[in-house]
N, C-alpha and C positions, 0 to 999 in steps of 0.2 A: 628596735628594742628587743632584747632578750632577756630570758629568766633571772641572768647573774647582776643585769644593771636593776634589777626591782630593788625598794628597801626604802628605807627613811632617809631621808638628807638634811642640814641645817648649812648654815654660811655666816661668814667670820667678816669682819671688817679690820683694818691694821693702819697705824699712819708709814711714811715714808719712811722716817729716822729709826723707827721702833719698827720692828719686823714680827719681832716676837713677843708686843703685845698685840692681844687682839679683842677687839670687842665681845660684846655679850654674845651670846648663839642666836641664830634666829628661832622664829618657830621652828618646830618639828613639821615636814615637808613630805607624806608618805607618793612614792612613784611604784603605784602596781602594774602590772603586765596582765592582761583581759585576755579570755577567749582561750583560756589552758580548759576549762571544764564547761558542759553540755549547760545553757542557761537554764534559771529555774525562772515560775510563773510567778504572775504578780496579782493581785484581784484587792479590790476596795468593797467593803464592808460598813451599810448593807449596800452600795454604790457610789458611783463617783463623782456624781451631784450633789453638791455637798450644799445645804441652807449656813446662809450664816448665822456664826456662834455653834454652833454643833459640831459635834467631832466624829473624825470615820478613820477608819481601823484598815491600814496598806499591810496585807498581806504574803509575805515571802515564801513561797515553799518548792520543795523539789524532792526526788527521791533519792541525788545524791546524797552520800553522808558529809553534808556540809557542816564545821565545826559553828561559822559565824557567817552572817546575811549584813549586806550593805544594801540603806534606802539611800539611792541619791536622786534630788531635783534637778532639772538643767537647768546650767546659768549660776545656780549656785553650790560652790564647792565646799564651803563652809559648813553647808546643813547634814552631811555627808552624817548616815546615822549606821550605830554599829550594833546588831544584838546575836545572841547565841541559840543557834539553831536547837531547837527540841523536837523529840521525837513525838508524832503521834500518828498513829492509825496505819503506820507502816511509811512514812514521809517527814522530811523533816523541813519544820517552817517554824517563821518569826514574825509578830502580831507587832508593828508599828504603828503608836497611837499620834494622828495626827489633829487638832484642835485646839481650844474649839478655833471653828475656820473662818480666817479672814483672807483681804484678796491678799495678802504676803504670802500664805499659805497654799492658793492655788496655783497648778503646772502642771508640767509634765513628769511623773517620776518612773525610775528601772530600780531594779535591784538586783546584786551581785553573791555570789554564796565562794565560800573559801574554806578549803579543808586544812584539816589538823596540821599546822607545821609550817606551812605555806600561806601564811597571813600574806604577801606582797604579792599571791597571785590567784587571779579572782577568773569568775566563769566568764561568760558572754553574759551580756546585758540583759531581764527580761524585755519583755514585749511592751514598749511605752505607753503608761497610764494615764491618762488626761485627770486630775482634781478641780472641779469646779467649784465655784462658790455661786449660790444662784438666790435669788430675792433682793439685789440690789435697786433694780429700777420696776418701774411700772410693766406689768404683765399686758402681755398684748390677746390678742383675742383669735381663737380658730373656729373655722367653718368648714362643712365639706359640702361639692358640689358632684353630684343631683342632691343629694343629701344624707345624712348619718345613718340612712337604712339604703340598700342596694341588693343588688339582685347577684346571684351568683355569675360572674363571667363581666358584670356592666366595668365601667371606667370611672372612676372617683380619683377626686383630686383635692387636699384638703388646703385651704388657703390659713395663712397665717397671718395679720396685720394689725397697726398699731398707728399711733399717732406721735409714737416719740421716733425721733430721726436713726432708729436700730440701721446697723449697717449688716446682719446678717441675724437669718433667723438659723433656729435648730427645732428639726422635729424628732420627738421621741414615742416609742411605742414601748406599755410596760409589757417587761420579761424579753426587753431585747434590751442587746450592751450598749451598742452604740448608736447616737443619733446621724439622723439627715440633714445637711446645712444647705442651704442656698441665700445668697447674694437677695437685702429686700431691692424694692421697683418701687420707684416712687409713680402715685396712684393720681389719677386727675382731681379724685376727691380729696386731695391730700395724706392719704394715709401711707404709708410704707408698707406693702405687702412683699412676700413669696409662693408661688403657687408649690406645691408638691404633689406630683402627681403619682398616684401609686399605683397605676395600670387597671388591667382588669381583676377585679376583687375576687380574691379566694377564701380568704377568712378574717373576721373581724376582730374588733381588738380598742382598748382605749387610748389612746394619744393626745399629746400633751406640748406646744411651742414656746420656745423662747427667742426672746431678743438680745442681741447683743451691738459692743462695739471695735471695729476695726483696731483700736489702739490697746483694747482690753480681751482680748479673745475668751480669757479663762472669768470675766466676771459675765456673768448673764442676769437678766433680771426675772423677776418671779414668773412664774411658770402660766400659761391659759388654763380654763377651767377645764377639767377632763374632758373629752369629746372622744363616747363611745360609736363605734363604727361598727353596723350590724350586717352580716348578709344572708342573706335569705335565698331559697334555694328558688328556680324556676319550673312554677310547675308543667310547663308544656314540655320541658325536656329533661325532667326527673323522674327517676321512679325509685320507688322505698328500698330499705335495703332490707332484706328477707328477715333477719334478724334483730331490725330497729322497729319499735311499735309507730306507729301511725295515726296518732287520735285524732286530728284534726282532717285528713285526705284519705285516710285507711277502708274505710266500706268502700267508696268509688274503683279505687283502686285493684282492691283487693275482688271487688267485681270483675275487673278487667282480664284477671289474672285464670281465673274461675271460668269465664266464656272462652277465653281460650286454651284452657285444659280439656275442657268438656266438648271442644267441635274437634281438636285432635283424636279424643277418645272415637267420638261419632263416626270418626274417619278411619279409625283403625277397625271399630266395628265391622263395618262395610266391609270394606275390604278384603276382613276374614271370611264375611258370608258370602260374598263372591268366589271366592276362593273354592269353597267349599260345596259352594251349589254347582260348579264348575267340575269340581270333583267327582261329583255324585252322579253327573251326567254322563261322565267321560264312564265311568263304574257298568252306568247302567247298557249303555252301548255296547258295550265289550259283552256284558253278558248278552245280550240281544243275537251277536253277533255268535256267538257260541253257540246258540242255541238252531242255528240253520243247518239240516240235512249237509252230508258232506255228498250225496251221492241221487240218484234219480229220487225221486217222493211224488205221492198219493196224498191229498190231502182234500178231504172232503172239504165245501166250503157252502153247502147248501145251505145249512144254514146259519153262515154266519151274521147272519144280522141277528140271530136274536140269541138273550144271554140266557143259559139254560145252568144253573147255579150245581147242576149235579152232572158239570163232567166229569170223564173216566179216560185215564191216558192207557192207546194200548199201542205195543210194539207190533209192529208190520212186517212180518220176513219175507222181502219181495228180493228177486234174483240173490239169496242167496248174501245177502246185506242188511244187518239190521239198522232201522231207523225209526222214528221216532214219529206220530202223529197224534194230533186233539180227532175224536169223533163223539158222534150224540149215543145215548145210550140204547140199547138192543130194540127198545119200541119204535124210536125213530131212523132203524137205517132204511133204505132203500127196497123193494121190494123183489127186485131185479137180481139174481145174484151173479157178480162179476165172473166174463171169462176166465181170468187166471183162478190159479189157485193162494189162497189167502190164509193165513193162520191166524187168529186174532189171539192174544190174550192177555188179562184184566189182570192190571197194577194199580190194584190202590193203595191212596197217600205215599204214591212215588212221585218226584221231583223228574217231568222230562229232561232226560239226556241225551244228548248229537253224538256220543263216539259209536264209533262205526268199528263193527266184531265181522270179519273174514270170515268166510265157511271152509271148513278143514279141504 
């Protein structure tokens, strides 16, 4: 197929004898050529479960500048609807009212956008819409097993079942588009069930099953009573989130939180004052060590055992060396005066000093 065979067609009938008479025309016969332009999107309004007698709203839109929007169903070519694209919000789309709905009305539908000039050749198909009609038959009933509250991470499974002979269920969750089907199992109690399992729970939400039948896909019947699904978090392997308040677990918590800032700090305490007493030691040594004659020394030690609160530091110039010693004050020296010769003299409120001065 190419662009120049698109267009409208009609056909003639004639008898033998007569050539050039010819029948009525037939109908008008349009043959477009698909997939010249980027498909646009399709969406049902307020969705695509439709209750019978009510009407819902098939939406066309796309951001090419399409002049006119084609709704078609499959299977029927006849229903083939045509409207003229308007612009709005920077997009242009076509509002197809479909209602109110019965099961003629339900399927599958696409739709097609065709610009200015080019009526015989149309985009790519959208993305196919399912229209349902639902409230036909008796609603069946859903459960969830351990049960409609769970634990964050557990495994829930929602079972759907009924007594009418449904040959396939559908599960839906609101604010999602499409549902979950599974094949029902016939029950020893007699019921027709589907198990759906939906793993380990992450977040809850309300859902909703139906039944339907093998020969009727697009009729389902009315829907189970909501069945909200709650999960709750685990408190042995939770903890708050800094910025979410906590009214019901928040003091235990927020205790936990508190003992272990406060034995960090405790720890870091330490540490510093180890550090530091360590320091002070190392300090005091050094001076200790400074403080020792570089050279021979004299150092009375009579009486050192006992604290006489009014020493007096004097310089000793012995061979010509000065150095440094503690003695008792002039009442208590010795009686005896030493063979060498000795030079005393009194430095008060001086700090003893070890450096050692050379004689010229």
């Amino acid at each position: 197929m190419t662009l120049d065979l698109a267009g409208t067609y009609r056909c003639y009938g004639s008898v033998t004898h007569s050539p050039y008479l010819l029948s009525a025309p037939s109908d008008p016969l349009d043959i477009v050529i698909t997939g010249v332009h980027r498909k646009p999107s399709l969406l049902a309004l307020p969705g695509h479960l439709v209750k019978s007698e009510e009407t819902v709203i098939l939406q066309c839109w796309s951001d090419v500048m399409f002049e006119h929007f084609l709704l078609h169903r499959e299977g029927k070519v006849e229903d083939t609807l045509r409207l003229i694209g308007e612009l709005h919000d920077g997009v242009f789309k076509a509002n197809f009212s479909i209602g109110p709905m019965t099961h003629v009305l339900a399927g599958t539908y696409r739709c097609y956008g065709s610009v200015p000039h080019f009526r015989y050749q149309l985009s790519a198909p959208s993305d196919p819409l399912d229209i349902v009609i639902t409230g036909l038959y008796e609603k069946p009933s859903l459960s969830a097993q351990p049960g409609p509250t769970v634990l964050a991470g557990e495994n829930v499974t929602l079972s759907c079942s009924s007594r009418s002979s449904y040959d396939m269920y559908h599960l839906s969750r609101e604010g999602e588009a499409h549902e979950h089907r599974l094949p029902a199992v016939t029950k020893v109690n007699g019921t027709f069930q589907a198990d759906f399992p939906l793993g380990p729970a992450t977040q809850g939400g309300t859902y909703r099953c139906f039944g339907s039948f093998r020969v009727s896909p697009y009729e389902w019947s009315n829907s189970s009573d909501p069945l909200l699904v709650s999960v709750t978090e685990n408190p042995s392997n939770s903890w708050p989130s800094p910025t979410e308040p906590s009214s019901k677990t928040g003091n235990p918590r927020h205790l936990h939180v508190l003992i272990g800032t406060s034995v960090v700090i405790i720890l870091l305490i330490l540490l510093l004052f180890f550090l530091l007493h360590r320091w002070c030691s190392n300090k005091k040594n050094a001076a200790v060590m400074d403080q020792e004659p570089a050279g021979n020394r004299t150092v009375n030690r009579e009486d050192s055992d006992e604290q006489d609160p009014q020493e007096v530091t004097y310089a000793q110039l012995d061979h010509c060396v000065f150095t440094q010693r503690k003695i008792t004050r002039l009442s208590q020296r010795p009686k005896t005066p030493p063979t060498d010769t000795i030079v005393y003299t009194e430095l008060p409120n001086a700090e003893p000093r070890s450096n050692v001065v050379s004689c010229p």
